[in-house]
C-alpha positions in Angstrom: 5.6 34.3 -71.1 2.2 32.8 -70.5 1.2 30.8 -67.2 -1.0 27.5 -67.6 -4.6 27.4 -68.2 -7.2 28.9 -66.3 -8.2 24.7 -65.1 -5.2 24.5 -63.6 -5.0 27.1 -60.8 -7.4 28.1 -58.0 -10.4 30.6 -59.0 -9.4 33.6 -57.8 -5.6 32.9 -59.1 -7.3 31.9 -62.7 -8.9 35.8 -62.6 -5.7 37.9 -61.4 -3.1 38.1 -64.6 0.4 39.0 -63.2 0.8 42.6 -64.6 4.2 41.5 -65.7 2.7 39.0 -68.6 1.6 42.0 -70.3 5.3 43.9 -71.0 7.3 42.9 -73.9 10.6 41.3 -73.3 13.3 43.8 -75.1 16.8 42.7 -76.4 19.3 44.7 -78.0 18.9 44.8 -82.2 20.0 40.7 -83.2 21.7 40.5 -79.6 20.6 38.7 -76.2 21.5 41.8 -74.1 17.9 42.4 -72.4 16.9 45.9 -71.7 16.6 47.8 -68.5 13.2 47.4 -68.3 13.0 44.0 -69.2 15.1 43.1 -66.5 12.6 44.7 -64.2 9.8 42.9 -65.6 11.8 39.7 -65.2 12.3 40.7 -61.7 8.9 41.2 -61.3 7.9 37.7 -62.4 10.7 36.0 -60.3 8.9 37.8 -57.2 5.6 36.4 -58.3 6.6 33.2 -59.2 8.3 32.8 -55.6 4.9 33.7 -53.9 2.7 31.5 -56.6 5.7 28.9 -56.1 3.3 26.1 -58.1 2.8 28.7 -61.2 4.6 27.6 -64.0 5.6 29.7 -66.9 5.8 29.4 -70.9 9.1 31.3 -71.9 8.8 31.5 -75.8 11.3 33.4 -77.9 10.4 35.8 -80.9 12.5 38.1 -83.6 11.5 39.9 -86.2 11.8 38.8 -90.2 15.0 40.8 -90.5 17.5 38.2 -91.0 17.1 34.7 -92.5 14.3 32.2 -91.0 17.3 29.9 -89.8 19.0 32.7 -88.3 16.1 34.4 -86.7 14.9 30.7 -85.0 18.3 30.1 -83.6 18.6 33.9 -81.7 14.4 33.2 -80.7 15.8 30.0 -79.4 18.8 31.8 -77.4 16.7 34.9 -76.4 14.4 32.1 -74.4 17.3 30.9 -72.6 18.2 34.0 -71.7 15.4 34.9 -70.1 14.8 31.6 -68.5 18.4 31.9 -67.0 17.9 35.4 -65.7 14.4 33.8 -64.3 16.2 31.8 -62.6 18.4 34.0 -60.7 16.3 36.3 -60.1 13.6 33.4 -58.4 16.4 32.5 -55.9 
């Protein structure tokens, strides 16, 4: 997850990262269960978002090269919705 460019958002809001941009999304090996942690993280970000309510967010998915490219882009695709789904429960 990223948020937008620094020329989008006030000054001071431009120099405080949310910590949760820096922790890895987890999922179970070639599944869309997300880790404990992960969930936390997500939680995290749902709080933030809420108070930055004009923040906007980047959800991109990733796997690694263990399957084939077709495969992996499809669960990097799914993985993305997961998290943007559990984003959005968490934000309400």
């Amino acid at each position: 997850m990223s948020t937008p460019s620094k020329g989008t958002q006030s000054g001071s809001e431009a120099l405080q990262q949310p910590t949760f941009l820096k922790q890895p999304l987890l999922f179970t090996p070639n599944g869309l269960k997300l880790s404990a942690p992960s969930r936390k993280t997500l939680k995290c970000a749902a709080a933030w978002l809420r108070e930055h309510h004009v923040a906007r967010v980047l959800i991109v998915g990733y796997c690694d090269n263990s399957g084939s490219e077709a495969c992996a882009a499809v669960l990097a695709e799914r993985r993305a919705e997961v998290v943007s789904s559990v984003l959005g429960a968490f934000r309400h």
